[in-house]
C-alpha positions as CSV (number, residue, x, y, z in Angstrom):
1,X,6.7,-147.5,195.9
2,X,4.4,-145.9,193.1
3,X,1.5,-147.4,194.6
4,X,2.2,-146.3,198.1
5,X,3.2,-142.9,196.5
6,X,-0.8,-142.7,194.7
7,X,-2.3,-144.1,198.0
8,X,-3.6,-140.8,199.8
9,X,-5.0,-139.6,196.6
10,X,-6.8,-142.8,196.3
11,X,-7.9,-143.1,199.8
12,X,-9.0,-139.3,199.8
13,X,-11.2,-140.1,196.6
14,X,-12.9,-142.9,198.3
15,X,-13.4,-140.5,201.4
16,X,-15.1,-138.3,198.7
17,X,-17.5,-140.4,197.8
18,X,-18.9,-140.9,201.9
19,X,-22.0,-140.1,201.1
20,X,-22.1,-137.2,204.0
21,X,-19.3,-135.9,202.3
22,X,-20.4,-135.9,199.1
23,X,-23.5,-134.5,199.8
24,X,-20.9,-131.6,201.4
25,X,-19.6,-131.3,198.3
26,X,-22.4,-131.1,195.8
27,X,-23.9,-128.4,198.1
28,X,-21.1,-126.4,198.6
29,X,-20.3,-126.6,194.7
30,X,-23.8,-125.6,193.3
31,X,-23.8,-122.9,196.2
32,X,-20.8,-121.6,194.1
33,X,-22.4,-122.4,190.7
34,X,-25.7,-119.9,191.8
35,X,-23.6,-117.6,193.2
36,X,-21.6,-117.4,190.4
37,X,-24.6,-117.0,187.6
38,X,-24.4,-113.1,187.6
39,X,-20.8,-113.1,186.5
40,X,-20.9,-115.5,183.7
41,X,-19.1,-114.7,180.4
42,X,-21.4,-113.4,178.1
43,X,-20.7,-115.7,174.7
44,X,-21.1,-115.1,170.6
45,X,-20.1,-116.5,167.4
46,X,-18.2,-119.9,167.3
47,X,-17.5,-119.3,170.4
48,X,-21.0,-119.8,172.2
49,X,-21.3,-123.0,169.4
50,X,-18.4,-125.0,171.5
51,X,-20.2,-124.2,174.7
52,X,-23.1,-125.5,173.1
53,X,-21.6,-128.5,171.2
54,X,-20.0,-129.6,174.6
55,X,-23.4,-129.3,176.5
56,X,-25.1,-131.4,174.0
57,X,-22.2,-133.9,172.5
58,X,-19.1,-133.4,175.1
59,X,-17.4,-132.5,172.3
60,X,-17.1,-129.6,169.1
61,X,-14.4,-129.8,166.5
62,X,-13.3,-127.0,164.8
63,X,-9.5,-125.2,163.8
64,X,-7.1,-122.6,164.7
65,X,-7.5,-121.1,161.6
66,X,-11.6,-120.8,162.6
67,X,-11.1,-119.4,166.2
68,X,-8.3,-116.9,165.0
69,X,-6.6,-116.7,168.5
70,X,-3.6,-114.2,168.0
71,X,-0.1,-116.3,168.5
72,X,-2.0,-119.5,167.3
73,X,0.3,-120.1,164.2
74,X,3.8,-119.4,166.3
75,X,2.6,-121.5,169.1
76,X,1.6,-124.9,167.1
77,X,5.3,-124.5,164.4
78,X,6.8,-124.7,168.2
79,X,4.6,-127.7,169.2
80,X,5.5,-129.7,166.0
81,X,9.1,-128.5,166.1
82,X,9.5,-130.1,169.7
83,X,7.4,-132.8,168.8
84,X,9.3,-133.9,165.6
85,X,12.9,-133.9,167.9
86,X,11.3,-136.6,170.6
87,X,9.8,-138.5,167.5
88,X,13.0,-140.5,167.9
89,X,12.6,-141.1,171.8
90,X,8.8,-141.4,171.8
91,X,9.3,-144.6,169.3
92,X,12.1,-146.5,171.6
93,X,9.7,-145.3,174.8
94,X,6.6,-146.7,172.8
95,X,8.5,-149.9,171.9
96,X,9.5,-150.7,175.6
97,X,6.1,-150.8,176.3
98,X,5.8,-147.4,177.6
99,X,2.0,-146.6,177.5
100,X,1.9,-142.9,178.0
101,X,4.3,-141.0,176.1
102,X,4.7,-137.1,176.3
103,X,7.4,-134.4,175.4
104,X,9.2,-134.2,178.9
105,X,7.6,-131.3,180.7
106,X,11.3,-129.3,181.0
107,X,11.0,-128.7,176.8
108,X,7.6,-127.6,177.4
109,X,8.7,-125.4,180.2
110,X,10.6,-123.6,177.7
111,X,8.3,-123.2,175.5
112,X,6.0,-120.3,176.9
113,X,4.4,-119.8,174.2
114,X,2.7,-123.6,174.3
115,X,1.9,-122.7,177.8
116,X,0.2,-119.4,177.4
117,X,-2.1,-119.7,174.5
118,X,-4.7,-122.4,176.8
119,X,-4.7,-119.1,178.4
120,X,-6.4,-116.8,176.2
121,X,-9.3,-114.7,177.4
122,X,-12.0,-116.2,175.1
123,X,-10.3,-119.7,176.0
124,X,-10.5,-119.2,179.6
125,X,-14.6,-117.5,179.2
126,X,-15.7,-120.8,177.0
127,X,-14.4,-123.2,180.0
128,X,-15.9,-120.7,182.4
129,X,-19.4,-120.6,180.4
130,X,-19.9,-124.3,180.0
131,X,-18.5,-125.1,183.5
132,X,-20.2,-122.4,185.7
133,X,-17.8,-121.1,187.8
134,X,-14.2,-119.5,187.3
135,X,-11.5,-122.3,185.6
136,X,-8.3,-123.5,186.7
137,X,-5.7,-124.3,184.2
138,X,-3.9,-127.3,184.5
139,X,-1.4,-126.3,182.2
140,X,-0.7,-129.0,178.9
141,X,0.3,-131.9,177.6
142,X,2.1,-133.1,174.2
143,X,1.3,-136.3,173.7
144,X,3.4,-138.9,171.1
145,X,1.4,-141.7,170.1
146,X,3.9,-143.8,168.0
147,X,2.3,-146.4,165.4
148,X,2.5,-150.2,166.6
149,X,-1.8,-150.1,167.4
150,X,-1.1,-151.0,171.2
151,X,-4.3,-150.5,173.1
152,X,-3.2,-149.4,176.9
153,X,-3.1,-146.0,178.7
154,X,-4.6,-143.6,177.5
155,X,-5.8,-145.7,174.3
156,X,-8.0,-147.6,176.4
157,X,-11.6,-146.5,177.1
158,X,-11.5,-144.2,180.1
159,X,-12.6,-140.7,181.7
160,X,-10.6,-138.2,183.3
161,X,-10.9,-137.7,186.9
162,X,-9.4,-134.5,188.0
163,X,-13.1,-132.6,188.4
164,X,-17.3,-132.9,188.0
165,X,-16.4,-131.9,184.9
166,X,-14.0,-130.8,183.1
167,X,-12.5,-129.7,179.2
168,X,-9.4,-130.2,177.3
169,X,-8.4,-128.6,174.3
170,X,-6.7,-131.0,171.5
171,X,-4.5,-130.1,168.8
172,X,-3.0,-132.0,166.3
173,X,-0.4,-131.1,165.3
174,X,0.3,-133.0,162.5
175,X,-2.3,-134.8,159.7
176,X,-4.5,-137.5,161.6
177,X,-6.4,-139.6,159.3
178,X,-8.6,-143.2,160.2
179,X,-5.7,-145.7,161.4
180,X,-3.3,-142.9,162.5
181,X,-4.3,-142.4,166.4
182,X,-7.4,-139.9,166.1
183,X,-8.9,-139.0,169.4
184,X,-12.4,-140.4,170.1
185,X,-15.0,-139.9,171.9
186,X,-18.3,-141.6,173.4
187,X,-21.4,-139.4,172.8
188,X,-23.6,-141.0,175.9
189,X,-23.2,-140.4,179.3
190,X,-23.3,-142.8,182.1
191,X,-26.0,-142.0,184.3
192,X,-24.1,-143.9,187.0
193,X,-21.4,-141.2,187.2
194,X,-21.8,-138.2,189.8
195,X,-25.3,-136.9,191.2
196,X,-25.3,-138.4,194.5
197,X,-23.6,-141.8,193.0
198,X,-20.4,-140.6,193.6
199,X,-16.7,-140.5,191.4
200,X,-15.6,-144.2,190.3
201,X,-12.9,-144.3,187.6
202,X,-12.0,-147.3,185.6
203,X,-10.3,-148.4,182.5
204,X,-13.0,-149.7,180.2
205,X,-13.6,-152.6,177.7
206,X,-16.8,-153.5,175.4
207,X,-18.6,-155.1,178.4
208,X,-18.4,-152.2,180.5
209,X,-19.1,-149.9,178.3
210,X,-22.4,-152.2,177.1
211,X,-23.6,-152.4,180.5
212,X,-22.8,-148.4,181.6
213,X,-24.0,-146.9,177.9
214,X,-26.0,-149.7,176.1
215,X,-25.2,-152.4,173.4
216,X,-25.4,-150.0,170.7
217,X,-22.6,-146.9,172.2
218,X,-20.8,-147.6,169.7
219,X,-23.1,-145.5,167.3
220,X,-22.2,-142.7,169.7
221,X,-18.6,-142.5,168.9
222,X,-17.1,-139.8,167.4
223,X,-13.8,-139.9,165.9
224,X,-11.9,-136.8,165.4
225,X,-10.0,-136.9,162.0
226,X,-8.3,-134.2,159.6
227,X,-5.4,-132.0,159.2
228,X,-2.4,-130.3,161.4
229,X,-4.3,-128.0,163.2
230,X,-7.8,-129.4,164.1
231,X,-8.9,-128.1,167.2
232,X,-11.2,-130.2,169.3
233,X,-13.0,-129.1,173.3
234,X,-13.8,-132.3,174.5
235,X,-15.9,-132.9,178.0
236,X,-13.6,-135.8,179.4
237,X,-14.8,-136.3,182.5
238,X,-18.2,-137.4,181.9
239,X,-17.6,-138.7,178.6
240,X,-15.4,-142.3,177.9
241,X,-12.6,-141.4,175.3
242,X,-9.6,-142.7,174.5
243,X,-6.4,-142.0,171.8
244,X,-7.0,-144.9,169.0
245,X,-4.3,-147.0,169.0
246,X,-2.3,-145.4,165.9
247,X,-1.6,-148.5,163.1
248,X,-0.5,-146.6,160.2
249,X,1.5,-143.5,161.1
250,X,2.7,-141.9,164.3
251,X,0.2,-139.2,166.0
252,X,1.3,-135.6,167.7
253,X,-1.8,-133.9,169.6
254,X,-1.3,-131.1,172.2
255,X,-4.2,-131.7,175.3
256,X,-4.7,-128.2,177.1
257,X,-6.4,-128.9,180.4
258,X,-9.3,-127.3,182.4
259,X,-11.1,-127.6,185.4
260,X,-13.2,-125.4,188.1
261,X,-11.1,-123.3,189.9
262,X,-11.6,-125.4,193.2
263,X,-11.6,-129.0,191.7
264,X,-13.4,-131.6,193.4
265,X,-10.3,-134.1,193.3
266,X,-7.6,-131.5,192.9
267,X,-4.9,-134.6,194.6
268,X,-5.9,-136.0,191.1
269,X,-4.8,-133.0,189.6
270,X,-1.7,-131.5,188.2
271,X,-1.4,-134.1,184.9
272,X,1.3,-132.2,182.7
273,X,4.0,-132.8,184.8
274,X,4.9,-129.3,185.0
275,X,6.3,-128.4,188.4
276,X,4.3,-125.4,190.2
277,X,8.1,-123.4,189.9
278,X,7.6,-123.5,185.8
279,X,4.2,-122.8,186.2
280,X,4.6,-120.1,188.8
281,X,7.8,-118.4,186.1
282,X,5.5,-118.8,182.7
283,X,1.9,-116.9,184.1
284,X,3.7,-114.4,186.3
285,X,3.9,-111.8,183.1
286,X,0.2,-112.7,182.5
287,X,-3.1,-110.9,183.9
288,X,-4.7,-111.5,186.9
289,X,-7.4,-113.9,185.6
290,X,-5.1,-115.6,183.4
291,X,-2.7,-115.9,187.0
292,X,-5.3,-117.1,188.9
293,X,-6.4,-120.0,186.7
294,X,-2.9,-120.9,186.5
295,X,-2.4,-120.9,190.3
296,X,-5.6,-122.1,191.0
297,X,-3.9,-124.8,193.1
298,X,-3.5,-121.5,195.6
299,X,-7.1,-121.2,196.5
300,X,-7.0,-124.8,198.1
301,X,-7.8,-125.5,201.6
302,X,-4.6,-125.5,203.4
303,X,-5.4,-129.3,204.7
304,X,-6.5,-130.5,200.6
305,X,-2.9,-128.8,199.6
306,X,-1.0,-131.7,201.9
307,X,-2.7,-134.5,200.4
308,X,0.5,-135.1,197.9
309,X,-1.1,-135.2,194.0
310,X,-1.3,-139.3,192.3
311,X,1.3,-139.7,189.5
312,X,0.4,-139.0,185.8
């Protein structure tokens, strides 16, 4: 049943990559990217560094504490306060040989203020300067990687596969040292991926990645390590990563998650689990922008919106 459930999303990918279609595609999305170039957020500061860090490294690291976003302190004391009450759960889960364990989506639901901050202004500018075009919010994820050093899911080698490109913001939101699940991250980029060859997504071991990025990729990793609340904007679309497999202590990491407001794949979309009713009740107080890259799902073709999105 899940597999039938995922099948128009998969089917609808592989139509994607016709290459009529996506030649359609690429033309219709760099007619938005030029006619977008007048509008684009105007970056300084650390903030113009990210952009610049992801165009060069798909990934910058830096800390609440350095990007001073107002409600930054409430909203991470509410991530590790629901984080440390599944703790319990996310072990049995992990044990049963659940591979991808999150705080159910209801306690993030509410928690608004988990929800809101990936919708900041200068949040929502930085995605939109290193993307090109306007940015849809795909809301967030708190993920519980519990220690035991299993390598599946999302500790295997993969990219993301929502968008051309697109950016999530981690968090930790507890202390993640070498051994305790840090996120990682694969420098090089496989020339393979996109530009007329079109959108293939796999999990990925050592011989894949020799023959997509070279023998040597694994200078190219970078491993994020260092205390509750280390920020890091990560390129995950066009960059393998993956969540280490945590050995010696349990890891808590929020994952807030952008894409272009029209996604390539948006039937590969919608990853928190959030239902659009939750998302609809925690933007409608917000501003226009910050509405519209929560509801970007809205701007869909009407035909896109009934292909019914793959599972998490």
């Amino acid at each position: 049943m899940a597999w039938m459930r995922d099948l128009p999303a998969r089917l609808a990918l592989r139509c994607t990559n016709i290459g009529v279609i996506d030649r359609l595609l690429y033309r219709r999305h760099a007619k938005a990217l030029a006619m977008h170039k007048g509008s684009m957020p105007i970056l300084t500061g650390i903030d113009l560094k990210i952009v610049e860090g992801l165009r060069r490294d798909g990934i910058f690291m830096t800390s609440l504490a350095e990007l001073g976003l107002p409600g930054s302190a409430e909203m991470l004391a509410s991530a590790r306060m629901v984080g440390d009450a599944f703790s319990s759960e996310a072990r049995r889960l992990s044990a049963e040989g659940t591979a991808f364990t999150i705080v159910p989506p209801d306690i993030i639901a509410s928690r608004p203020e988990i929800f809101a901050w990936g919708l900041h202004e200068r949040l929502l500018d930085i995605v939109e300067a290193y993307l090109g075009v306007p940015a849809g919010y795909d809301g967030v994820n708190l993920i519980y990687t519990a220690a035991g050093g299993k390598e599946a899911g999302p500790r295997c080698w993969h990219r993301d596969w929502e968008d051309r490109r697109t950016i999530k913001i981690g968090i930790y939101c507890n202390d993640v040292v070498a051994g305790g699940g840090p996120f990682q991250l694969i420098r090089r980029r496989d020339s393979t991926q996109g530009g007329g060859h079109g959108y293939r997504y796999v999990l990925a071991d050592d011989t894949i990645l020799t023959e997509k990025l070279g023998a040597d990729y694994d200078q190219d990793i970078v491993s994020c390590e260092g205390p509750a609340g280390t920020v890091f904007f990560c390129e995950t679309a066009l960059h393998f990563h993956r969540g280490e497999p945590a050995v010696h202590a349990d890891r808590q990491a929020l994952f807030h998650s952008y894409f272009a407001r029209v996604p390539r794949h948006p039937f590969l979309c919608e990853r928190s689990g959030l239902n659009r009713s939750q998302i609809s009740h925690l933007a409608r107080t917000l501003n226009h922008r910050q509405r519209a890259s929560a509801y970007w799902r809205r701007d869909l073709p009407w035909l896109i919106r009934l292909i019914p999105r793959a599972r998490i």
